[in-house]
KEFI-345056 format. One record per residue: x, y, z of N, C-alpha, C in turn; residue in one letter. Coordinates in steps of 0.2 Angstrom, whole numbers, plus 5000, padded with zeros to 4 digits. Example, Ala and Ser with C-alpha at 12.3 -4.5 7.8 and 13.67 -1.06 7.14 Angstrom:
KEFI-345056
506649725039506249785039506649845039a/506449895035506849955036506450005039s/
END
This chain:
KEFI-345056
500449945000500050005000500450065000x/500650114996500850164995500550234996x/499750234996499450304995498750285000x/498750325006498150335010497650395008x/497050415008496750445007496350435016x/496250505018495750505024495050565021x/494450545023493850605024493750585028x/493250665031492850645035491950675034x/491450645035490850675031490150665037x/489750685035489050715039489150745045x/488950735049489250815058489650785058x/489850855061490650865062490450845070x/491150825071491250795079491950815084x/491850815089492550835091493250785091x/493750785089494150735090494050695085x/493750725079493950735072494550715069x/495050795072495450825069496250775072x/496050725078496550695082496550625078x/495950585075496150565071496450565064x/496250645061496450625055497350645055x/497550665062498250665061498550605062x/498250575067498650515068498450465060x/497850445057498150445049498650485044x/498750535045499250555042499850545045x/499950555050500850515057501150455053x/500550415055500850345053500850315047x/500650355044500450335035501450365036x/501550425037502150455035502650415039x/502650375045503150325048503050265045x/502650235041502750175038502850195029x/503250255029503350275021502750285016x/502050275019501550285013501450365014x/501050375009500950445005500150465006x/500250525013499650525016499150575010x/498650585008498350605007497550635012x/497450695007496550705013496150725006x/495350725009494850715005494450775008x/494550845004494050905007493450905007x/492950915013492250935012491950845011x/492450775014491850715013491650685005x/491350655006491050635000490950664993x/490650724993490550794991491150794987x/491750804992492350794990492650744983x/492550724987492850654983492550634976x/491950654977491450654969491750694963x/492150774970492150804965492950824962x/493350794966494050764966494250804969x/494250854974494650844978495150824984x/495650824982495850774984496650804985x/496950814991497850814990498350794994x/498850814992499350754995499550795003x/499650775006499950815015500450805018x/500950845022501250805025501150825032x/501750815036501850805045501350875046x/501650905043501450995046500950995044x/500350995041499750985037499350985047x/499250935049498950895053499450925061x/499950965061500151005067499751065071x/499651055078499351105078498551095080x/498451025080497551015077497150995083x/497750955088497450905092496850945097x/497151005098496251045102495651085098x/495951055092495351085089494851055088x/494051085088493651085087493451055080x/492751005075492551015070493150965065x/493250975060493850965057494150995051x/494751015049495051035048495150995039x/494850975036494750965030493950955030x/493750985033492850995031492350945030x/491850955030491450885030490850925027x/490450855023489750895021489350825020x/488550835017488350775016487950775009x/487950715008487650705000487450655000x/486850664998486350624999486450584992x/486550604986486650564980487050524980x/487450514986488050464986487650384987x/487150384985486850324987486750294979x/486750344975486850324966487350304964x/487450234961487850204959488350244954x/488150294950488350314945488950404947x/488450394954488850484960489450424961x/489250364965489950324970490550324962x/490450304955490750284951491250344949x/491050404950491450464949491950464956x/491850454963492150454966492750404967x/492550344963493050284965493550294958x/493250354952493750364947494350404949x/494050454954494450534957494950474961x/494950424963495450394970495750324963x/495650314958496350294953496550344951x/496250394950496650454946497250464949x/497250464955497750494961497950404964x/497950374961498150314961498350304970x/497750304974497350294980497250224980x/497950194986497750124987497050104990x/496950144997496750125004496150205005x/495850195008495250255009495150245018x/495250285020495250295030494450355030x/493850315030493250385031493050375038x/492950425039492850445049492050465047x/491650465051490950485053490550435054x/489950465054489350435057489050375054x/488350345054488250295050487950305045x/487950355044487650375033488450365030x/489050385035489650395032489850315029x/489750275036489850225035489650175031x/488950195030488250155024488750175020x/488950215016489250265010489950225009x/490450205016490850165014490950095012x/490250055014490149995013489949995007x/489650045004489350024997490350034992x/490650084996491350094991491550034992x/491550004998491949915000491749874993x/491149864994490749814988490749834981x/491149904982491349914973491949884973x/492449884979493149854976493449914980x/493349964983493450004984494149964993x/494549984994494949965001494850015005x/494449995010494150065012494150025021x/494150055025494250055034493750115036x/493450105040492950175043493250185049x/493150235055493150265061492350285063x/492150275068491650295069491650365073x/491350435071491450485074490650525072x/490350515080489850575079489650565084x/489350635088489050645093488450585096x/488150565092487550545095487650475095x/488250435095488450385096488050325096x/487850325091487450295089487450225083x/488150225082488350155077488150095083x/488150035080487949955082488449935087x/488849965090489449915094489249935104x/489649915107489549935113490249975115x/490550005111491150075113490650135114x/491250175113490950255112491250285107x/490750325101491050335095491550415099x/491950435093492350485094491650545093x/491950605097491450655099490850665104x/490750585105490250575112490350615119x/490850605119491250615127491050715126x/491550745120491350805122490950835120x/490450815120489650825119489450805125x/489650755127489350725133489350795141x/489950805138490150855145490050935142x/489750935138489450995132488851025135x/488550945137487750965137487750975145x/488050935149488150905154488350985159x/488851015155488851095159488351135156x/487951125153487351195151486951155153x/486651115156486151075159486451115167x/486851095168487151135176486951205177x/486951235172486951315173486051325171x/485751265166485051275167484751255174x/484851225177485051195185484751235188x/485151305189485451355191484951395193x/484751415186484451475185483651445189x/483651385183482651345186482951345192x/483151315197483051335205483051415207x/483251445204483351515207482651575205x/482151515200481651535199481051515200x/481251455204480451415205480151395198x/480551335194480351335189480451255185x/480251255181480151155178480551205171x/481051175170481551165163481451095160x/481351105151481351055149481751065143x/482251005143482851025138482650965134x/482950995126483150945120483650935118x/483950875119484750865114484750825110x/485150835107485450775101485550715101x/485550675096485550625097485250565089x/484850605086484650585077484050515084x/484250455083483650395084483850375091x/484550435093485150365100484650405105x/484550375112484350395117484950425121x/485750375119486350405122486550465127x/486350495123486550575125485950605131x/485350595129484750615133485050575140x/484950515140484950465144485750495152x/486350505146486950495149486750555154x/486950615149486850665151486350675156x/485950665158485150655163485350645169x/485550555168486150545173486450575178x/487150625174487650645176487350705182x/486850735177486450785179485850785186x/485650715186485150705190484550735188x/484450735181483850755180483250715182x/482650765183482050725188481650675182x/481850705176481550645171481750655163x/482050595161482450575156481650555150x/481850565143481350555140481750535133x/481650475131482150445125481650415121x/481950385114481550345112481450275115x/481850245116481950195121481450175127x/481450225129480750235137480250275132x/479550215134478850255133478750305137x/478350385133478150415138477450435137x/477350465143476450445145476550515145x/476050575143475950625148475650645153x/475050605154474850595159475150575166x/475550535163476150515170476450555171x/476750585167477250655167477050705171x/476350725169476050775175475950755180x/476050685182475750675189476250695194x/476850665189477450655193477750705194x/477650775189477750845192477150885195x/476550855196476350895201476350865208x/476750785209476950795215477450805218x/478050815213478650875216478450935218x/478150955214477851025216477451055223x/476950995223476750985230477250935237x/477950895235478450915241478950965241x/478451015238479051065238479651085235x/479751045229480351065225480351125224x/480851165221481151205218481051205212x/481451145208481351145203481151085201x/481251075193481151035188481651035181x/482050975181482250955175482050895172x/481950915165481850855159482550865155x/482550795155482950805147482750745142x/482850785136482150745131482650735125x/482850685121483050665114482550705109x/483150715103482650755098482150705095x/481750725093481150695088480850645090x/480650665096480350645101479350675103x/479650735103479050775105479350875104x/478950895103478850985103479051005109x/479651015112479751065121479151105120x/479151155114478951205117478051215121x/477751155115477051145116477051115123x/477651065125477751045130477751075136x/477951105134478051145141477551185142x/477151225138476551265139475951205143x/476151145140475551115142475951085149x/476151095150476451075159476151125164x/476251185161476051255165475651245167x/475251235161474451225160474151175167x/474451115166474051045170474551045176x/475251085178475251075184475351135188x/475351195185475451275187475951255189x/476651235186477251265188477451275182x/477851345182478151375177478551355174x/478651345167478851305162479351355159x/480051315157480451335149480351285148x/480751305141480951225136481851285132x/482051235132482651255128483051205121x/483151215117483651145115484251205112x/484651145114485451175115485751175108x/485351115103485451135094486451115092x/486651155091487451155086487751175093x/487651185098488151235103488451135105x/488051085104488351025107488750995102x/488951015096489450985090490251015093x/490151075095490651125093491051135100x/491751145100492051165106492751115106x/493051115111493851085111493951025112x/494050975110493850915111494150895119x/494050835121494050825128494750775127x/494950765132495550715133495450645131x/494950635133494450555128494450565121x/494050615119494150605110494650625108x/495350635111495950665107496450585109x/496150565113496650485113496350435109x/495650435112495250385107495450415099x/495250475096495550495091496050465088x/496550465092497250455090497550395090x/497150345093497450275093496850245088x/496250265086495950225080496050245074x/496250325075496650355069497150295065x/497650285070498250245068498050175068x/497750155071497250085071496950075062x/496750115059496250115054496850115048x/497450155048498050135043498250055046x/498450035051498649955051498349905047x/497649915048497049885044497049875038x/497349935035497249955026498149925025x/498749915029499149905028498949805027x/498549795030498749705033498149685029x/497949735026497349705021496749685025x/496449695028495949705035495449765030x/494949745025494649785024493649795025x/493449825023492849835025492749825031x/492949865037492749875042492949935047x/492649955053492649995056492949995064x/493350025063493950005071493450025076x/493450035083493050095088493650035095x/493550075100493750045107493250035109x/493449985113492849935118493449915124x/493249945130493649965136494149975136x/494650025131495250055131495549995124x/495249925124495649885119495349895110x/495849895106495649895099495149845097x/494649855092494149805090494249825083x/493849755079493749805072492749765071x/492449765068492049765067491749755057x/491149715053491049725049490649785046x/490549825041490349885041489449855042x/489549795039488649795039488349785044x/488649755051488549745058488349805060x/489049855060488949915065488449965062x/488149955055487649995052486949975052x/486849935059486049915060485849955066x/485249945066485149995073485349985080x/485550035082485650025090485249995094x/485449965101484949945104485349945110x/485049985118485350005122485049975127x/485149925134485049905140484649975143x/484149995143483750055143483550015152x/483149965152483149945159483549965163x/484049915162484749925167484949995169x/484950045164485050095165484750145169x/484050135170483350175172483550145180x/483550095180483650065187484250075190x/484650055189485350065191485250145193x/485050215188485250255190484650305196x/484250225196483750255204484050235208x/484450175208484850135215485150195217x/485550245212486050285214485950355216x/485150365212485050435211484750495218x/
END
């Protein structure tokens, strides 16, 4: 293998930029010819594509987002869009393909696998939501993203006598809603995983209200339900004063945490060994500090998360 090519494509994630250096590092200590793929898939279709070295990728590890851009394309599911992009990686006579992101990235690289395409993925996106039991790259600093602005809504909802009800990220994962909750001790967690009632819902906030709480926290996965209707009708059925907030792009963005600069960094390097040992059509991730690899069509089905265990456990604790 002589020629590496890395993108990265759909949300941008923290600890991005940590592994696209460690693909280029190691590509450059085992003598191959690192390459990057501007703006994702996009990219690629439309040949962007160029050669980098050491210094390219200097400088990156706290950065935020990534540093060769990312975007999404929807037509890459057209035989005819993937056939222009797998022409632009002979032109540039591209052994080996390293794609980082989420799971439309990784759907996109499995169809490039089945063309012939030598191609290894990374899993990175916030809503950690690929098929394995690790944690994709980006989760951690979102995780602690949401987990400090949840603090300071805390804050304010006790200092006002008030029920907050928050929205975050997450596309179909309960992950985020659920972790974050957790961490938080929010009074009620609302995912797609856990049915919810509204009826139950108000019961249970007009009995806080009647032992006297202060406040109230929700925290809710997106595309779930409308906060803001939510929250009026809370007002409504249980006279405690409602917000709603959703925290939106503020949870994609900011310095990446010491978790996704390592995990970055070691799957990063992880994902050129794979392309070197001929290891292909598959997705590295960590599973308790150890490397794993996985096949693209496994980790591209839907998640399924021990929702039980979790609910429970976190009332033994909470």
């Amino acid at each position: 293998m002589k020629r590496i090519a890395v993108l990265t494509s759909g949300g941008d994630a923290p600890g991005m930029n940590a592994c696209i250096r460690a693909v280029v590092r190691t590509c450059i200590s085992k003598n191959i010819e690192p390459y990057i793929v501007y703006d994702g898939y996009k990219g690629l279709v439309e040949g962007r594509i160029q050669k980098v070295g050491r210094r390219f990728v200097s400088e990156v590890l706290n950065r935020g987002g990534t540093i060769i851009g990312t975007a999404r394309l929807n037509e890459f599911d057209k035989k005819e869009v993937r056939l222009k992009a797998i022409n632009n990686l002979k032109k540039h006579n591209i052994d080996g393909l390293v794609v980082i992101g989420g799971d439309g990235t990784i759907r996109g690289a499995n169809e490039l696998y089945k063309e012939g395409v030598k191609c290894v993925a990374v899993a990175a996106t916030i809503d950690n939501d690929i098929n394995t039991k690790g944690y994709t790259i980006g989760f951690d600093t979102a995780l602690n993203t949401i987990t400090s602005l949840l603090d300071k809504i805390r804050d304010t909802s006790s200092s006002h006598n008030r029920c907050s009800i928050v929205e975050v990220m997450g596309r179909d994962c309960g992950d985020l809603a659920l972790y974050s909750g957790i961490a938080c001790g929010a009074d009620i967690i609302i995912t797609k995983e856990k049915k919810y009632d509204r009826e139950v819902l108000y019961k249970e906030i007009r009995k806080m209200k009647e032992e006297g709480r202060r406040h109230v926290l929700i925290v809710t996965s997106e595309n779930i339900l409308n906060v803001e209707e939510l929250a009026k009708d809370i007002q409504r059925e249980t006279g405690f004063e409602t917000r709603s907030s959703i925290f939106g792009h503020l949870q994609r963005g900011g310095v990446p945490s010491a978790m996704d600069r390592v995990n970055g960094s070691l799957l990063g390097g992880e994902s050129v060994n794979k392309l070197i040992n001929g290891e292909y059509g598959e997705m590295v991730y960590l599973l308790e500090q150890n490397l794993k690899a996985a096949p693209f069509e496994d980790v591209t089905k839907e998640k399924s998360i021990d929702i039980k265990y979790m609910y429970e456990h976190n009332a033994k604790v909470g």
